[in-house]
C-alpha positions in Angstrom: 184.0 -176.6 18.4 186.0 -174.9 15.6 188.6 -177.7 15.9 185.7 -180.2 15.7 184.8 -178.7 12.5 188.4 -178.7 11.1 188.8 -182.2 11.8 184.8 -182.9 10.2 186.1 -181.2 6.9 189.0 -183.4 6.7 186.5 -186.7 7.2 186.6 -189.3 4.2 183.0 -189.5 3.1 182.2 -192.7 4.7 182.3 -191.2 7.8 181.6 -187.7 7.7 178.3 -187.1 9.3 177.4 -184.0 11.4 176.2 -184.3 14.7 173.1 -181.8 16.4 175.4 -180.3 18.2 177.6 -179.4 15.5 174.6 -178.2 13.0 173.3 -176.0 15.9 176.6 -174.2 16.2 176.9 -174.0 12.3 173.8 -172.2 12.5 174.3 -170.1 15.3 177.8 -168.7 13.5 176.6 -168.5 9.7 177.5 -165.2 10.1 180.1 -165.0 12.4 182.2 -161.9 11.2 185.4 -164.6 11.5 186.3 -165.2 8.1 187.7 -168.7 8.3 184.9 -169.6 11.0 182.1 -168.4 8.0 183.2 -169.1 4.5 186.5 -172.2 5.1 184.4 -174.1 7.4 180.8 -173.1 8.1 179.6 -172.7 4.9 181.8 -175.1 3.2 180.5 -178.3 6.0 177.3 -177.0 4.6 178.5 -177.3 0.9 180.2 -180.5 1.4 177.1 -182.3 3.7 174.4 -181.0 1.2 176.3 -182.6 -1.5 177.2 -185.8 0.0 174.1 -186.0 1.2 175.3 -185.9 5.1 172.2 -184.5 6.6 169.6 -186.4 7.9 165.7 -185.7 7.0 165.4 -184.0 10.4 168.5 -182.0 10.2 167.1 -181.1 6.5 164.0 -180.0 8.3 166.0 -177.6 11.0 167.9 -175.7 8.2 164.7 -175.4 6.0 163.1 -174.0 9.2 165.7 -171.4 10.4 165.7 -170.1 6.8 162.1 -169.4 7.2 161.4 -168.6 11.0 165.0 -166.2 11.2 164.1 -165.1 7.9 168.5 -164.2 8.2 168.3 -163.0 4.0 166.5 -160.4 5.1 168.4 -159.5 8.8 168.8 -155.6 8.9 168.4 -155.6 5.2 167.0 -151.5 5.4 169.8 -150.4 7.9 172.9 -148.8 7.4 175.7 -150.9 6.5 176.9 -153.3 9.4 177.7 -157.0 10.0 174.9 -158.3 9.4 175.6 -158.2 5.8 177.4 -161.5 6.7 174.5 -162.9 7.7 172.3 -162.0 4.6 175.0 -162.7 2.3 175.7 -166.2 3.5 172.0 -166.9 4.0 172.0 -166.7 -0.1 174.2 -169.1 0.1 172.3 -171.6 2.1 169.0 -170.6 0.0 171.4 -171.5 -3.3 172.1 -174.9 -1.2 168.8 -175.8 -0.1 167.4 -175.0 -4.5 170.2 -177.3 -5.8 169.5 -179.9 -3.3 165.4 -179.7 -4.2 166.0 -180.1 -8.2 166.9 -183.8 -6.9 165.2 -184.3 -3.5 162.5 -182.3 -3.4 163.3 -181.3 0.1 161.2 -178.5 0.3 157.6 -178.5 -0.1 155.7 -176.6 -2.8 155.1 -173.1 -0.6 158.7 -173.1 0.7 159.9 -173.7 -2.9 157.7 -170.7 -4.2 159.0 -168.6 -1.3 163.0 -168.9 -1.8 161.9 -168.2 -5.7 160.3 -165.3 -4.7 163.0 -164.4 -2.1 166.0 -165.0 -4.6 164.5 -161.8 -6.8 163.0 -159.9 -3.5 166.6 -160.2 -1.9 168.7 -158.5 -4.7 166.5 -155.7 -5.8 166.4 -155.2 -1.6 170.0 -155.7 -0.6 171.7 -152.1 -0.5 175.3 -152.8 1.0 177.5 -153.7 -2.1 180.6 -154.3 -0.2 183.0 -157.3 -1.7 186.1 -158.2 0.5 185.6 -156.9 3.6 189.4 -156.1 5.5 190.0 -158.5 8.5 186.5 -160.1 8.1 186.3 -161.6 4.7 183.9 -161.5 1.7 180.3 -160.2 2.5 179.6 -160.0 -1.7 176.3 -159.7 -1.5 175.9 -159.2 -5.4 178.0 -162.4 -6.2 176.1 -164.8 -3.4 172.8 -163.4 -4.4 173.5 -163.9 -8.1 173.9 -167.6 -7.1 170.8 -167.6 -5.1 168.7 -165.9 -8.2 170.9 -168.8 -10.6 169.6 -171.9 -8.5 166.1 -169.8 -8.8 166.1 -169.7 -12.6 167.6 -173.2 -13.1 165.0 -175.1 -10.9 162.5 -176.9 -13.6 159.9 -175.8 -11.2 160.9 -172.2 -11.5 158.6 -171.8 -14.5 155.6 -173.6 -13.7 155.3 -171.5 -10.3 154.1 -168.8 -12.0 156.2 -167.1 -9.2 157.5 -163.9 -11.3 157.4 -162.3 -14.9 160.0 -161.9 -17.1 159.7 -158.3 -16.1 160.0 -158.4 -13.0 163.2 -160.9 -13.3 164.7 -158.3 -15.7 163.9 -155.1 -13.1 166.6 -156.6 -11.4 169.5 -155.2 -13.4 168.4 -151.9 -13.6 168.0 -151.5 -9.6 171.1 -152.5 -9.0 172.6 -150.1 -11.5 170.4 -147.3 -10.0 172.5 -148.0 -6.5 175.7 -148.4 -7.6 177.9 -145.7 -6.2 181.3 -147.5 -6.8 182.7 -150.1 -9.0 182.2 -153.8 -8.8 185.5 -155.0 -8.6 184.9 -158.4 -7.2 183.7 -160.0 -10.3 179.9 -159.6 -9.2 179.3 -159.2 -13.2 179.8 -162.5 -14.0 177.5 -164.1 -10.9 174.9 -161.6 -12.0 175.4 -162.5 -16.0 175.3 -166.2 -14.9 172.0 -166.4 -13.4 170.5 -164.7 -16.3 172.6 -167.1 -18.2 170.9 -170.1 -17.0 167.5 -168.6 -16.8 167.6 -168.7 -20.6 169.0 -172.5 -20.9 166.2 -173.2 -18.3 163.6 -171.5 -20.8 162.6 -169.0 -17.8 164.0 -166.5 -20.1 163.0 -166.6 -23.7 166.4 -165.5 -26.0 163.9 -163.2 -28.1 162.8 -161.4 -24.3 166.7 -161.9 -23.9 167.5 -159.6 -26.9 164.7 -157.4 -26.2 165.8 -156.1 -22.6 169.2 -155.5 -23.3 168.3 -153.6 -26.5 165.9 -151.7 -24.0 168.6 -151.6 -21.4 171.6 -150.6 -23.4 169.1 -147.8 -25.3 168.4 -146.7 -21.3 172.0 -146.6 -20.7 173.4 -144.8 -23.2 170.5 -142.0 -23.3 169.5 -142.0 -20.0 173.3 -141.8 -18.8 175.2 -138.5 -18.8 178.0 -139.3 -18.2 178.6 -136.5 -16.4 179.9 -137.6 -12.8 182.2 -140.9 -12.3 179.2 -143.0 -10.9 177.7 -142.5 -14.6 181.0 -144.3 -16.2 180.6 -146.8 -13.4 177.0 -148.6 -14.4 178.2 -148.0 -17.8 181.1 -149.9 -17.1 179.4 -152.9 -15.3 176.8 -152.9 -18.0 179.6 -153.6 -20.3 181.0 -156.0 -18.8 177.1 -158.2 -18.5 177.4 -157.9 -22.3 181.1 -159.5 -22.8 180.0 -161.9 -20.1 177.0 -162.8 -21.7 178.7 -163.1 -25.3 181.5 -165.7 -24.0 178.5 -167.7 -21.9 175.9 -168.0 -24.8 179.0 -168.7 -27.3 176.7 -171.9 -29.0 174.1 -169.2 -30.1 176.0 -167.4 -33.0 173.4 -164.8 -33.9 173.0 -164.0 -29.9 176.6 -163.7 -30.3 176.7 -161.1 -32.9 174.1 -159.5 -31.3 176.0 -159.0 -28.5 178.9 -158.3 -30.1 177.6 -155.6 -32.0 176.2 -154.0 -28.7 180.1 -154.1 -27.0 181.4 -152.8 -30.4 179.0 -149.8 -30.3 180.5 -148.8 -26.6 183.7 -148.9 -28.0 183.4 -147.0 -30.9 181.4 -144.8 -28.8 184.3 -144.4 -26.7 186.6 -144.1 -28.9 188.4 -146.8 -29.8 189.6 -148.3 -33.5 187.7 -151.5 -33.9 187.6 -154.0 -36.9 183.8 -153.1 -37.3 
């Protein structure tokens, strides 16, 4: 089967089409600890066929329905760290899919819509098991796929009218997943997580005054709520940090965000220490 699938990635579009047998398999091995099995082929047949639109309605139907009866976002999501991080990571994946392919389709019907909503904010205030690159089995990146999960959330024009979460409750994700770091992010998680809060505000989910509100609230928390007393402390600070640059560079056609912004980095590093211009 995998050389199958090596030989379907490589099919000119007029003739790449996936067969049952093939999809069943995909499924079955979405979280296959085999790097190259997972993320070069797996996901990326599911990538390619969702965007070329290679799936039939049916086969449509058996992915939507394995997302919800499997329920593989959630898979061991309370238990110590394991494999099955694969299979929750990558299952934000397909969720981040299955949204982008329903802001043009509509492949999903209203309550299924609501629920991977729902489950985009659910799964990354849940997820505990922050690992990026994992040695001899690939990225698990939880933080980074569920980023892009919460993203496709924000930047469905449904999103809003669903009523399906406040702002608060978008914004309490940040600070839970500062609360459970324990190491740095070194994987560029930052800048999936900035992203999706990125696009929430060009999809008007996220007002820019609520914008500028939380991170004033935020960077107040984190600077006097933060001793800075063990090397965890410098961590959040540090990833906090980088939201802000990341935020400043994506918003860079909103100049008085920008100087907001600016003005917030500028006071970390004067803070710190360092000569700045301001």
């Amino acid at each position: 089967m995998i050389n199958e699938l090596e030989q379907l990635l490589q099919a000119p579009t007029a003739s790449f089409q996936i067969r049952e047998n093939q999809l069943n398999f995909m499924l079955a091995n979405l979280s296959n600890p085999d790097s190259h099995l997972r993320d070069d082929l797996i996901y990326t047949l599911f990538a390619r066929a969702m965007a070329e639109d290679a799936f039939t309605p049916n086969q449509i139907k058996k992915i939507v329905q394995y997302f919800f009866t499997e329920q593989p976002l959630f898979s061991k999501i309370t238990s110590p760290a394991s494999d099955a991080i694969f299979e929750r990571s990558f299952a934000a994946l397909l969720g981040e899919l299955l949204l982008t392919k329903d802001k043009s389709n509509h492949i999903l019907t209203e309550q299924q819509r609501n629920t991977l909503f729902s489950w985009s904010i659910t799964y990354l205030k849940t997820e505990n098991d922050y690992r990026g690159y994992v040695k001899g089995k690939g990225w698990a990146h939880s933080l980074a796929h569920g980023s892009d999960f919460l993203g496709s959330s924000l930047a469905h024009p449904l999103f809003k009218s669903s009523n399906i979460a406040s702002t608060a409750e978008i914004w309490s994700i940040i600070p839970t997943i500062l609360t459970k770091i324990t190491q740095p992010l070194v994987d560029d998680e930052p800048e999936r997580i900035a992203h999706a809060f990125y696009l929430g505000v060009k999809n008007h989910v996220i007002a820019t005054t609520d914008l500028k509100n939380k991170i004033a609230y935020l960077d107040h928390q984190m600077w006097q709520n933060n001793p800075l007393a063990e090397p965890v402390d410098f961590y959040r600070l540090s990833i906090w940090q980088q939201l802000l640059r990341n935020w400043y560079f994506f918003f860079d056609d909103e100049l008085k965000l920008q100087q907001f912004l600016q003005n917030k980095i500028n006071n970390y590093f004067n803070k710190m220490g360092y000569e700045t211009n301001n």
